[in-house]
C-alpha positions in Angstrom: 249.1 -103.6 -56.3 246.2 -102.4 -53.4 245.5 -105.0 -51.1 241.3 -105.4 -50.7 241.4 -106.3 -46.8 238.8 -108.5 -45.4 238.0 -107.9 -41.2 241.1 -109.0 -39.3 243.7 -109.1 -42.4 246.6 -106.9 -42.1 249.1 -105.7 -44.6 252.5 -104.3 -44.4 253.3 -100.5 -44.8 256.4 -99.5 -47.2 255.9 -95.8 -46.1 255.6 -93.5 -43.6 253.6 -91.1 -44.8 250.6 -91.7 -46.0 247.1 -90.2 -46.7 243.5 -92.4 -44.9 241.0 -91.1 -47.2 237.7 -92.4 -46.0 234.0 -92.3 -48.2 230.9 -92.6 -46.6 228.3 -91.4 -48.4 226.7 -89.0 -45.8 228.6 -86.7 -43.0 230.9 -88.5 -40.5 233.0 -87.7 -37.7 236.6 -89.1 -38.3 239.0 -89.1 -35.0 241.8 -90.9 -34.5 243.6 -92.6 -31.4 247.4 -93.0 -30.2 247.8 -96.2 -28.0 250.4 -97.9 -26.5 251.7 -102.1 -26.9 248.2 -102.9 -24.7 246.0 -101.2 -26.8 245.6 -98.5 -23.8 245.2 -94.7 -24.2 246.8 -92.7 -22.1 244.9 -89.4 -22.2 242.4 -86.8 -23.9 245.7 -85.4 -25.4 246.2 -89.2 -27.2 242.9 -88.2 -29.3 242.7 -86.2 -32.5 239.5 -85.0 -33.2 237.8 -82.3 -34.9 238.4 -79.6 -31.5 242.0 -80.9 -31.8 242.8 -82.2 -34.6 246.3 -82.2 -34.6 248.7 -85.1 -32.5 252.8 -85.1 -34.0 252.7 -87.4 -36.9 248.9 -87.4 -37.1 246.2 -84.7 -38.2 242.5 -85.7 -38.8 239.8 -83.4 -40.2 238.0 -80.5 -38.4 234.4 -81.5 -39.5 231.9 -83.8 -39.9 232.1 -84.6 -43.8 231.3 -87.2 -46.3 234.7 -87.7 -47.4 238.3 -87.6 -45.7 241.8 -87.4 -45.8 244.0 -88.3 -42.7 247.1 -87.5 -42.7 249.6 -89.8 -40.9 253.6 -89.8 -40.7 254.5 -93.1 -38.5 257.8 -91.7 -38.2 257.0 -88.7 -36.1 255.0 -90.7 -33.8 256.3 -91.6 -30.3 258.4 -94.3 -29.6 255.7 -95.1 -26.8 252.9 -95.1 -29.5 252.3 -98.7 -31.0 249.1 -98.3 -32.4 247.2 -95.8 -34.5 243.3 -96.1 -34.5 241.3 -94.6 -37.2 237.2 -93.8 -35.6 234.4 -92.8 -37.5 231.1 -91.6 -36.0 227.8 -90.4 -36.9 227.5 -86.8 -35.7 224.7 -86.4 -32.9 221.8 -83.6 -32.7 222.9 -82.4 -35.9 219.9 -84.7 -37.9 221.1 -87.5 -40.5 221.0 -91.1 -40.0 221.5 -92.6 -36.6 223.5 -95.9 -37.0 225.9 -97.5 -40.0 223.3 -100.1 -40.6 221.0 -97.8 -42.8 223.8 -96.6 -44.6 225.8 -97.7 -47.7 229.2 -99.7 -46.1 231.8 -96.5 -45.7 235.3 -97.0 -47.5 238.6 -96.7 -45.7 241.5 -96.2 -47.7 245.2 -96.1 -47.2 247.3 -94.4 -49.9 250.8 -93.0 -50.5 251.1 -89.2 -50.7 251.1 -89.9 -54.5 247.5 -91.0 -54.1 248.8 -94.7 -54.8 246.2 -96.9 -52.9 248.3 -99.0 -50.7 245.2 -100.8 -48.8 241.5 -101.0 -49.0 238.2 -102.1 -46.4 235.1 -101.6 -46.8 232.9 -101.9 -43.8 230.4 -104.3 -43.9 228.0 -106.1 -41.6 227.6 -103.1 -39.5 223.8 -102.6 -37.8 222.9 -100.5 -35.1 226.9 -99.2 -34.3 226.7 -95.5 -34.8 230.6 -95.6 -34.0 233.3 -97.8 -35.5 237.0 -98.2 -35.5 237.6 -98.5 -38.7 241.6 -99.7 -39.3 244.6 -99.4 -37.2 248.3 -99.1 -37.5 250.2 -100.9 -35.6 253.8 -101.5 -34.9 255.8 -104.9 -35.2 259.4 -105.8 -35.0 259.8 -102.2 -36.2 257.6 -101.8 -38.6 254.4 -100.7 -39.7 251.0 -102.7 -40.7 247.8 -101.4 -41.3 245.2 -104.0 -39.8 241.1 -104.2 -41.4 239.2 -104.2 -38.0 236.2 -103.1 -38.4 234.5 -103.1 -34.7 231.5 -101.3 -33.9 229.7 -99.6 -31.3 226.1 -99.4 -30.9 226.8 -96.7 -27.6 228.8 -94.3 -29.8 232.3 -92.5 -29.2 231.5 -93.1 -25.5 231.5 -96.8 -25.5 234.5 -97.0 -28.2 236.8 -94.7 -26.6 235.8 -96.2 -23.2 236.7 -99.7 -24.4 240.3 -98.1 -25.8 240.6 -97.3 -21.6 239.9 -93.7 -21.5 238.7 -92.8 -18.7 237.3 -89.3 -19.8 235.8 -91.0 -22.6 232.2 -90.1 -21.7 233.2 -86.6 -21.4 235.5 -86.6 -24.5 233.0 -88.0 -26.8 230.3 -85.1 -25.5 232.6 -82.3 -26.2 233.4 -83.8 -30.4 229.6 -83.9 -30.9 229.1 -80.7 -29.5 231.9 -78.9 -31.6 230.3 -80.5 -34.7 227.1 -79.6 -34.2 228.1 -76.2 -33.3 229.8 -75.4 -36.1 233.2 -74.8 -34.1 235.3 -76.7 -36.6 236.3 -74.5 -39.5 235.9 -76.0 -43.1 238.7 -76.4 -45.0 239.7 -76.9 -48.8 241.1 -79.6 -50.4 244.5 -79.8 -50.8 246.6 -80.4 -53.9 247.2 -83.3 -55.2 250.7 -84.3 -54.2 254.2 -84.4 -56.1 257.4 -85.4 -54.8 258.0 -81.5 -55.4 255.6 -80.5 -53.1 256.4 -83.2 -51.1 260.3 -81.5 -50.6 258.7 -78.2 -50.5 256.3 -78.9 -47.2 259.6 -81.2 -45.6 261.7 -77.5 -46.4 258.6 -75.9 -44.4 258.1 -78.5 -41.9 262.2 -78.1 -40.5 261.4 -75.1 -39.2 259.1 -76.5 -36.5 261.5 -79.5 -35.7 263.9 -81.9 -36.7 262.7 -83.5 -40.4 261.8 -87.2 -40.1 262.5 -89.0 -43.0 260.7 -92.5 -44.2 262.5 -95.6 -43.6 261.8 -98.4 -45.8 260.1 -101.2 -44.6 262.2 -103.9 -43.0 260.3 -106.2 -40.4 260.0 -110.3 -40.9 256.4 -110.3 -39.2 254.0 -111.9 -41.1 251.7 -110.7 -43.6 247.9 -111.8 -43.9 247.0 -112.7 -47.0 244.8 -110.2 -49.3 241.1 -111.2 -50.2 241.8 -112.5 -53.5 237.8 -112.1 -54.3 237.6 -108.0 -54.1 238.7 -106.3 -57.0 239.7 -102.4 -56.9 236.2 -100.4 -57.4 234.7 -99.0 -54.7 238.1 -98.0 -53.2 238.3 -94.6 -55.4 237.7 -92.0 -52.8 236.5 -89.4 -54.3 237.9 -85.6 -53.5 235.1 -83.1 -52.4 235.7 -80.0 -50.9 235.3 -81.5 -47.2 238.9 -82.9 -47.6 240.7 -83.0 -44.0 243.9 -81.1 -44.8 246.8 -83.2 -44.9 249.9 -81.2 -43.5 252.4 -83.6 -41.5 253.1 -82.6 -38.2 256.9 -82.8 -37.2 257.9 -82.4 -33.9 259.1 -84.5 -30.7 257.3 -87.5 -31.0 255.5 -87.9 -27.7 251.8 -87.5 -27.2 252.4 -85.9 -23.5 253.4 -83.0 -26.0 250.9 -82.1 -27.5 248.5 -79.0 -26.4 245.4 -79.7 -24.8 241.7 -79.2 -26.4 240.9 -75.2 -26.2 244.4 -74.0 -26.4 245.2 -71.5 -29.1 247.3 -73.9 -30.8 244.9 -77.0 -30.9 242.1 -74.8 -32.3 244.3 -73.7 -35.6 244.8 -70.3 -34.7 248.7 -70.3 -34.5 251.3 -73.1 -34.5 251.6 -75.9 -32.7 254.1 -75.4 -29.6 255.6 -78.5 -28.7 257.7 -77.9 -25.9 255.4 -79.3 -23.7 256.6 -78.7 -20.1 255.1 -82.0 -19.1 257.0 -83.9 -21.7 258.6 -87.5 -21.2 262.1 -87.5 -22.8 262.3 -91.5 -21.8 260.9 -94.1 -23.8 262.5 -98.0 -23.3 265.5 -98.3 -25.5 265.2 -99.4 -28.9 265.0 -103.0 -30.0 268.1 -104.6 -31.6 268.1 -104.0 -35.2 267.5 -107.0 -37.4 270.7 -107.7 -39.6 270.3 -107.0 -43.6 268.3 -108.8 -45.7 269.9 -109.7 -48.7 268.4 -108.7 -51.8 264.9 -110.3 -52.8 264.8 -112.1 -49.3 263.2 -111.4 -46.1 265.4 -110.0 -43.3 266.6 -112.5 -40.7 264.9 -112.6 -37.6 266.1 -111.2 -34.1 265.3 -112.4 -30.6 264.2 -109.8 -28.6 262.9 -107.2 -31.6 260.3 -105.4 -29.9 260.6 -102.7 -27.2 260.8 -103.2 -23.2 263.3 -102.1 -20.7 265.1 -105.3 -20.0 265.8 -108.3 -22.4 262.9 -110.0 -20.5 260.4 -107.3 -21.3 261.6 -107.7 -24.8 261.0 -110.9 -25.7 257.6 -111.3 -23.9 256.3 -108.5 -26.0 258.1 -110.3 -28.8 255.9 -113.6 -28.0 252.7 -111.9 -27.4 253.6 -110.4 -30.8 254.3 -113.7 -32.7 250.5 -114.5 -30.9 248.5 -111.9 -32.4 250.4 -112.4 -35.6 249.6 -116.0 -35.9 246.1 -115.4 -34.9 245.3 -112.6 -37.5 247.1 -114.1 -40.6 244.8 -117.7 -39.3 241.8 -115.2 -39.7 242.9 -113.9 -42.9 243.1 -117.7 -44.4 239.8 -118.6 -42.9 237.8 -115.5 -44.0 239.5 -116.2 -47.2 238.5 -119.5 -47.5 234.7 -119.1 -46.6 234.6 -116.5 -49.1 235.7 -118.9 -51.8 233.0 -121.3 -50.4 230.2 -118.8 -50.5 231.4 -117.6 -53.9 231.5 -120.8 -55.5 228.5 -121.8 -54.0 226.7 -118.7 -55.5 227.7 -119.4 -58.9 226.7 -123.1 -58.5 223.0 -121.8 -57.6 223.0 -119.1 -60.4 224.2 -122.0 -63.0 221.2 -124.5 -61.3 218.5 -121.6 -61.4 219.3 -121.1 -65.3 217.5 -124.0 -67.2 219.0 -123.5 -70.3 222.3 -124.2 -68.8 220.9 -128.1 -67.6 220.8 -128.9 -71.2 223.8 -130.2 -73.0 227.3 -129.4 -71.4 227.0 -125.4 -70.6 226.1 -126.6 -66.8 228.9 -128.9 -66.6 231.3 -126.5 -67.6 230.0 -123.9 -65.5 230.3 -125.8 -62.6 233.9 -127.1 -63.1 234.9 -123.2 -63.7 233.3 -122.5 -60.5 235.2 -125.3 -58.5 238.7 -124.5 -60.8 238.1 -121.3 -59.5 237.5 -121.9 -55.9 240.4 -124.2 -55.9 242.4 -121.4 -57.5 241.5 -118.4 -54.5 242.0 -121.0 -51.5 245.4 -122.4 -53.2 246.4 -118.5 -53.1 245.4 -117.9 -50.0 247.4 -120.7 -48.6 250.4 -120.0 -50.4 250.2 -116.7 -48.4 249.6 -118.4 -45.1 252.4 -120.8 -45.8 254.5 -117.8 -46.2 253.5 -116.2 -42.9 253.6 -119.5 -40.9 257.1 -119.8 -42.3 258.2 -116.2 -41.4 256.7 -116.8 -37.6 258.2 -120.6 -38.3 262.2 -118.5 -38.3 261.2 -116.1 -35.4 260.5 -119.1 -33.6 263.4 -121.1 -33.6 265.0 -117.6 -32.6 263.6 -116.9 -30.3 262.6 -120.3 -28.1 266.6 -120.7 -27.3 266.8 -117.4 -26.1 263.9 -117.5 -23.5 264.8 -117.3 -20.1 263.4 -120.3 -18.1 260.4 -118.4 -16.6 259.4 -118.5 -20.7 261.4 -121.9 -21.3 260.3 -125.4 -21.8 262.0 -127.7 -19.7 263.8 -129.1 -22.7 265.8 -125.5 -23.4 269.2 -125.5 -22.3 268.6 -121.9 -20.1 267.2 -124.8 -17.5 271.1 -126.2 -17.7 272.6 -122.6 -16.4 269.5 -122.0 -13.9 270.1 -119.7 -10.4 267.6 -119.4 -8.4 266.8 -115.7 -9.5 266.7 -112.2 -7.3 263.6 -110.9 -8.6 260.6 -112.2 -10.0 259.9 -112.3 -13.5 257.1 -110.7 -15.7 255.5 -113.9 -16.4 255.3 -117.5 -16.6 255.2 -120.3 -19.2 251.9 -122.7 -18.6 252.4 -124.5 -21.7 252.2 -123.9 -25.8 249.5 -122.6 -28.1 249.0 -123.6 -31.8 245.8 -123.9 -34.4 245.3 -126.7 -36.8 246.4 -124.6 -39.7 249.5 -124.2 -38.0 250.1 -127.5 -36.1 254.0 -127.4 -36.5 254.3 -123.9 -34.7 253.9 -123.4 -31.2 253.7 -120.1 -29.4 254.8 -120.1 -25.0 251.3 -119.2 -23.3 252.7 -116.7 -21.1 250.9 -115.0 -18.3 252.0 -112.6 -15.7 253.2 -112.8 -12.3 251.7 -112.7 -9.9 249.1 -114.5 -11.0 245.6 -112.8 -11.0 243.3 -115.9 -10.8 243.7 -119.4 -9.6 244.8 -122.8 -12.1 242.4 -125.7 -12.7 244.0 -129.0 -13.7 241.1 -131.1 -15.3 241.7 -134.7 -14.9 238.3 -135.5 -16.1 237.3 -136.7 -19.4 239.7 -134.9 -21.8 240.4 -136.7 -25.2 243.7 -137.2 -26.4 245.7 -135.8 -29.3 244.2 -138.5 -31.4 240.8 -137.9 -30.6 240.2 -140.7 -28.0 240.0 -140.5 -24.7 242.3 -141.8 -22.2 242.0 -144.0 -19.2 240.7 -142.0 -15.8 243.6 -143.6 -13.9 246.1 -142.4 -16.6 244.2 -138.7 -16.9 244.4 -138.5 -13.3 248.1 -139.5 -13.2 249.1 -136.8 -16.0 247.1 -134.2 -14.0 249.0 -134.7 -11.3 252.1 -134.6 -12.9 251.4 -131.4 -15.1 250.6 -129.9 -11.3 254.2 -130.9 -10.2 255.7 -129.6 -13.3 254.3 -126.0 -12.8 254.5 -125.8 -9.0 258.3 -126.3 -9.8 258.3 -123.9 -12.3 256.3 -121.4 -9.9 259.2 -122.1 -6.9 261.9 -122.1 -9.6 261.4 -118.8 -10.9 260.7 -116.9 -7.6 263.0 -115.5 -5.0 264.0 -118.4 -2.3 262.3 -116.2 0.4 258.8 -115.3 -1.8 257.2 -118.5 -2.5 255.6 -120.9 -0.2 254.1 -123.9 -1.3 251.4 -125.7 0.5 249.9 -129.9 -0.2 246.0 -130.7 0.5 246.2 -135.0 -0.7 243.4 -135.7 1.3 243.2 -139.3 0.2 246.9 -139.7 -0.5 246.6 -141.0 -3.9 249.3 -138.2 -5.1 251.8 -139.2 -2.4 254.2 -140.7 -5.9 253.5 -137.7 -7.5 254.4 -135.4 -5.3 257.6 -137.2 -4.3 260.0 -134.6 -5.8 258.9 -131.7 -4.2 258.6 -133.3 -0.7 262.3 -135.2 -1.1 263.6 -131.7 -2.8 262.2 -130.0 0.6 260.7 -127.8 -1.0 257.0 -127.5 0.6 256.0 -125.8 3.7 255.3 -129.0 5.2 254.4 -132.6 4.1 251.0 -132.3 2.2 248.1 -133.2 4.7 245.9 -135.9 4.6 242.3 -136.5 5.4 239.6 -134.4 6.6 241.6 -132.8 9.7 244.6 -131.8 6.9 242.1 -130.2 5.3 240.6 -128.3 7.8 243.8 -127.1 9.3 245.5 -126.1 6.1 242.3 -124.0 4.9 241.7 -122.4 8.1 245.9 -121.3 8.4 245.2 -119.9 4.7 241.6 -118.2 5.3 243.3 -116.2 8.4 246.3 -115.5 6.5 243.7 -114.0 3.8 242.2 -112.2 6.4 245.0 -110.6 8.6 246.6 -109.3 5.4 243.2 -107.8 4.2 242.8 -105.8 7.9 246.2 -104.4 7.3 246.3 -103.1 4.5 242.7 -101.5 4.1 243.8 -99.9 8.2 247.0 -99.1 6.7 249.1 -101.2 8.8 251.0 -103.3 6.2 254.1 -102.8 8.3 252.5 -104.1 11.3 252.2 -107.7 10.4 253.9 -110.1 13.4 257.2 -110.7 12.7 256.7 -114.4 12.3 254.3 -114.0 9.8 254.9 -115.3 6.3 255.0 -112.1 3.8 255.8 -114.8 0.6 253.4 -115.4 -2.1 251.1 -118.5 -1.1 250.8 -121.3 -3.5 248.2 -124.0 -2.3 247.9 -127.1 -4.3 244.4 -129.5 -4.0 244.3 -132.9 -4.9 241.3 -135.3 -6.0 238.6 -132.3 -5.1 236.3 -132.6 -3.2 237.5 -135.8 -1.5 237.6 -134.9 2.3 235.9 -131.4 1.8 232.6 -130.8 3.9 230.5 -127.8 3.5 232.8 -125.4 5.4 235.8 -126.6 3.4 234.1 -126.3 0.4 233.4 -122.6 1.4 236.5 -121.8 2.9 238.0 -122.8 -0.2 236.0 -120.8 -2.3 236.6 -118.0 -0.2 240.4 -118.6 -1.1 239.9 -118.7 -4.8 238.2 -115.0 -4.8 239.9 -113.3 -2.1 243.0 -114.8 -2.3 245.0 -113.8 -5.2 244.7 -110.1 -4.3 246.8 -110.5 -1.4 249.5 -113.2 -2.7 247.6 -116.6 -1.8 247.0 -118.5 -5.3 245.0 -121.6 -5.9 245.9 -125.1 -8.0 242.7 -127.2 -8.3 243.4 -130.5 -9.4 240.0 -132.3 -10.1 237.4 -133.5 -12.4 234.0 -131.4 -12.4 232.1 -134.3 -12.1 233.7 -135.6 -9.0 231.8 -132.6 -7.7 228.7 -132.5 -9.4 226.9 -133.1 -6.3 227.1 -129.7 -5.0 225.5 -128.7 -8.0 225.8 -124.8 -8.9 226.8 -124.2 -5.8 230.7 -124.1 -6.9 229.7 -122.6 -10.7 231.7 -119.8 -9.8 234.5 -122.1 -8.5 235.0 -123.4 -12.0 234.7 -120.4 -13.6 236.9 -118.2 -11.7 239.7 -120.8 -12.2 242.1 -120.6 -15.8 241.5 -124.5 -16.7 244.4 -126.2 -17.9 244.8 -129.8 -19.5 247.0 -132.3 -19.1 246.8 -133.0 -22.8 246.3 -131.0 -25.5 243.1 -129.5 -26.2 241.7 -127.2 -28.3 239.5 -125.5 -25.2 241.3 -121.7 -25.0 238.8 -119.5 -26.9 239.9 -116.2 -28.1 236.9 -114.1 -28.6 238.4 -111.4 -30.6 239.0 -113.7 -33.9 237.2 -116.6 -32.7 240.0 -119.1 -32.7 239.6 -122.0 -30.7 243.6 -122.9 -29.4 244.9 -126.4 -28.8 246.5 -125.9 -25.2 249.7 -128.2 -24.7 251.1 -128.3 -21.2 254.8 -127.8 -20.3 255.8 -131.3 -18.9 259.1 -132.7 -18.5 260.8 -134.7 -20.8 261.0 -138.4 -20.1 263.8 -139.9 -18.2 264.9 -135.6 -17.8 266.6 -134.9 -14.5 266.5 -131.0 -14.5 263.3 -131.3 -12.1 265.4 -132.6 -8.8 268.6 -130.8 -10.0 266.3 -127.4 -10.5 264.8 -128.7 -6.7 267.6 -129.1 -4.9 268.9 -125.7 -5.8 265.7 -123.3 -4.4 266.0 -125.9 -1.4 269.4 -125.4 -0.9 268.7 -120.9 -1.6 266.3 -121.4 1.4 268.3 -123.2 3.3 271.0 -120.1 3.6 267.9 -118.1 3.5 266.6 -119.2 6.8 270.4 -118.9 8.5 
């Protein structure tokens, strides 16, 4: 059954070799991309385009044309490839139409080599983008999906392949409008419609360039958006015309440092592909751990640590991040779903009110119970699909959460029971839990990475509750302050005893309770400072910490530091802001949150906006250079790409829990046989 995706949807991929036909009505450009777990390319040798059209596992056609065929085998691709981009373009300074907007919305295809339509998108909504990337292919848990995305680009191939992180992408994007406009890119005929004959024959053919990779079935437990129930099948016939990319599969080592460059005899068709690249990586991390069996007519079980990385660690942080995008895409899927039922229904409800012969007798009733029955009917599916997803991400979960090391661990998981003060310090750090309202049950770590690139803003200002109401400014102010305890532990906890150093600004004192464990653990530079003259001494030590670092490493002189001076990372931690801060404090302090992070002295701001309102937008950058955290949940993270609004939980301790003093007194007692 093909899948009709909406924007954001994914679907999973049974095969690895498939055909992208795409129909657009009038000449297009169609390229494709090769990116890594970030979403990164590497290089002009990561692109096929019509001057090279040719990657290992990937070949796109060698002319602008009104219709396509891609042809893609995910199992030749590298191991270091996670994502497969599909571009289309309108051809420059070759006449036609100038964006997508004017034209009918192009159709993008995925199909079996059978022709079989797998997966279906047709783009929509576009305006003034005269590039767009179409769908992608993207690997999870070990297998494929195929994700609608749909993102345009009113700047072209320049401004897509520069926001894919190509750096020649200016340059790039000049030469695949030239050779199109030139002519340079032969024409080609279409190929045969496939048979699993012809399929053996080209395999038989394709051994002697390299070893044959064969198809795995699909296997992976990640979730699966739901399909648009509303789309039916028409439009997604693409239809065949003699501008049909050819569709021969590449085989090959599977690493895009191996393919030829643009202009050599091989990338321009006029002898085979050499492979044996001398600048070739033979390394790629080591493969995941393989999922056990499923049993028959059941999904297979899910693994901790199924995604790729070097080290356990790197693992499962990809694994989480995973379990994020996941969560957010199949939410998209519902939503789109569900206001697509609501504009539907609503539709027929005006078409049955605009008929007047259907507000006599019961034709109008009856057309608008159909309407509702049917609305109920598409958002019921579409749940059911959700339901299964958030189930299947429900199992990774539990997992994966006892397997987390405590850098990634809430303070309940037993890893805090077994905790050494570690050697190294670790990719990232757990600030707390993500979820959505569709999904309240399910929490994903919010995870970022070490060392940290901006500063962290506690708000204990008027934050409602989980129920809506808001709390007590006393009681905000406590949990704010405790929520600041709980991650500066977690900050010492998980670094080296030697490369952490935490410093205390309680001007007022009123955080002299809360900060009891870390001054009785012995754990903080010094005792936090009070009052206007703490201030200004603790600020001006930082500032010319700041600045002696800066002067040695932009003269070169990292090495030339005094020997006394403290190399750790610099943690400072502000209470009640802007109590006891005059003008130069304020500055020095802003000074701190932009210049400090790139040479290892962080920021923790814990403080209500309002409290310093009277500077007005003087410290407007202050705020908004700062990650703002809650001390109770909140739905304030925003994620622009599928507009989600995430409820934020922090990572406090549980009540009555002792693993804060017991995970204290061991980084004390590391520094103390440190410092001997």
């Amino acid at each position: 059954m093909t899948a009709e995706l909406v924007r954001g949807q994914n679907h999973p991929l049974s095969e690895a070799r498939l055909e992208i036909r795409v129909s657009a009505g009038t000449p297009v450009v169609a390229a494709a991309t090769l990116s890594d777990e970030s979403g990164r390319i590497h290089g002009v040798e990561w692109v096929a385009h019509p001057g090279a059209p040719t990657l290992p596992g990937l070949e796109v056609s060698r002319q602008a044309a009104a219709d396509h065929r891609l042809a893609v085998d995910l199992d030749a691709v590298a191991e270091t490839v996670h994502r497969v981009s599909v571009l289309l373009a309108l051809p420059t300074g070759v006449g036609g139409p100038v964006d997508f907007g004017s034209l009918a919305a192009p159709v993008v295809a995925v199909t079996g080599l059978d022709g079989t339509e797998v997966a279906g998108f047709t783009l929509t909504g576009l305006g003034p983008e005269s590039a767009v990337v179409a769908l992608e292919l993207y690997r999870r848990q070990g297998a494929w999906k195929v994700r609608a995305v749909g993102q345009g680009y009113a700047g072209g191939l320049a401004d897509l392949l520069t926001d894919q992180g190509l750096a020649q992408a200016h340059q790039l994007a000049s030469g695949i409008h030239e050779a199109v406009a030139q002519g340079v890119a032969r024409s080609v005929p279409s190929p045969p419609s496939r048979t699993a004959d012809s399929d053996r024959s080209r395999r038989t053919t394709a051994s002697a360039l390299g070893p044959d990779q064969t198809a795995s079935p699909y296997g992976g437990q990640g979730p699966q958006a739901a399909s648009d129930p509303y789309q039916g099948s028409q439009g997604n016939q693409v239809p065949q015309g003699a501008a049909d990319a050819v569709t021969s599969y590449p085989t090959g080592p599977a690493d895009p440092s191996a393919t030829t460059q643009p202009g050599t005899p091989a990338a321009s068709g006029t002898g085979p592909v050499d492979y044996s690249h001398p600048r070739r990586r033979n390394t790629a991390p080591p493969p995941p751990p393989a999922a056990p069996p499923a049993e028959p007519g059941r999904s297979a079980q899910p693994v901790a640590g199924d995604a790729t990385g070097w080290s356990m660690e790197e693992r499962l942080y990809n694994q989480v991040w995973g379990m994020f995008e996941d969560l957010a895409r199949s939410t998209a899927a519902y939503r789109s779903a569900v206001d697509f039922a609501d504009t539907r229904m609503d539709r027929e409800l005006d078409d049955v009110l605009s008929d007047p012969r259907s507000r006599i007798g019961g034709q109008g009733d009856a057309a608008r119970e159909s309407a509702r029955a049917k609305h109920a009917q598409l958002v019921d599916q579409a749940r059911q699909v959700l339901d299964r997803d958030l189930a299947q991400l429900a199992a990774e979960a539990d997992v994966v959460e006892p397997a987390l090391p405590p850098a990634y661990a809430r303070w309940d998981n037993p890893a805090w029971h077994a905790y050494r003060v570690p050697m190294e310090m670790p990719m990232a750090l757990r600030l707390g839990d993500l979820h959505l309202p569709e999904s309240d049950r399910l929490r994903i770590p919010m995870l970022i990475r070490l060392p940290l690139e901006r500063g962290l803003w506690i708000d204990s200002g008027r934050t409602a509750g989980p129920d809506g109401s808001f709390l007590d400014s006393h009681e905000l102010r406590r949990l704010a302050l405790d929520s600041a305890v709980a991650h500066t532990a977690r900050l010492l906890a998980v670094h080296p005893a030697d490369e952490f150093t935490v410093h205390v600004l309680d001007p007022a004192g009123s955080g002299a309770q809360a900060f009891a464990p870390l001054v009785h653990g012995g754990v903080l530079a010094a005792p936090p400072a009070v009052g206007a003259a703490g201030v200004a001494d603790i600020l001006t030590r930082l500032t010319e910490h700041v600045d002696l670092v800066q002067m040695a490493v932009r003269g070169g002189a990292a090495d030339s530091l005094p020997p006394d001076f403290d190399t750790a990372q610099q943690l400072l931690v502000v209470n009640d802001f802007p109590h006891g801060f005059d003008d130069r404090a304020v500055t020095r302090l802003r000074y701190l949150a932009d210049e400090g992070p790139a040479v290892g002295v962080h920021l923790m701001l814990v403080a209500d906006r309002e409290d310093a309102a009277g500077y007005g937008p003087l410290l407007d950058p202050l705020w908004r250079g700062l990650m703002r955290l809650t001390p109770v949940p909140d739905d304030h993270l925003a994620d622009p790409w599928v507009g989600h609004a995430w409820t934020y939980e922090p990572a406090l301790l549980p009540p009555g829990s002792q693993v804060l003093q017991q995970v204290l007194a061991q980084v004390a007692e590391a520094r103390r046989l440190w410092r001997k």
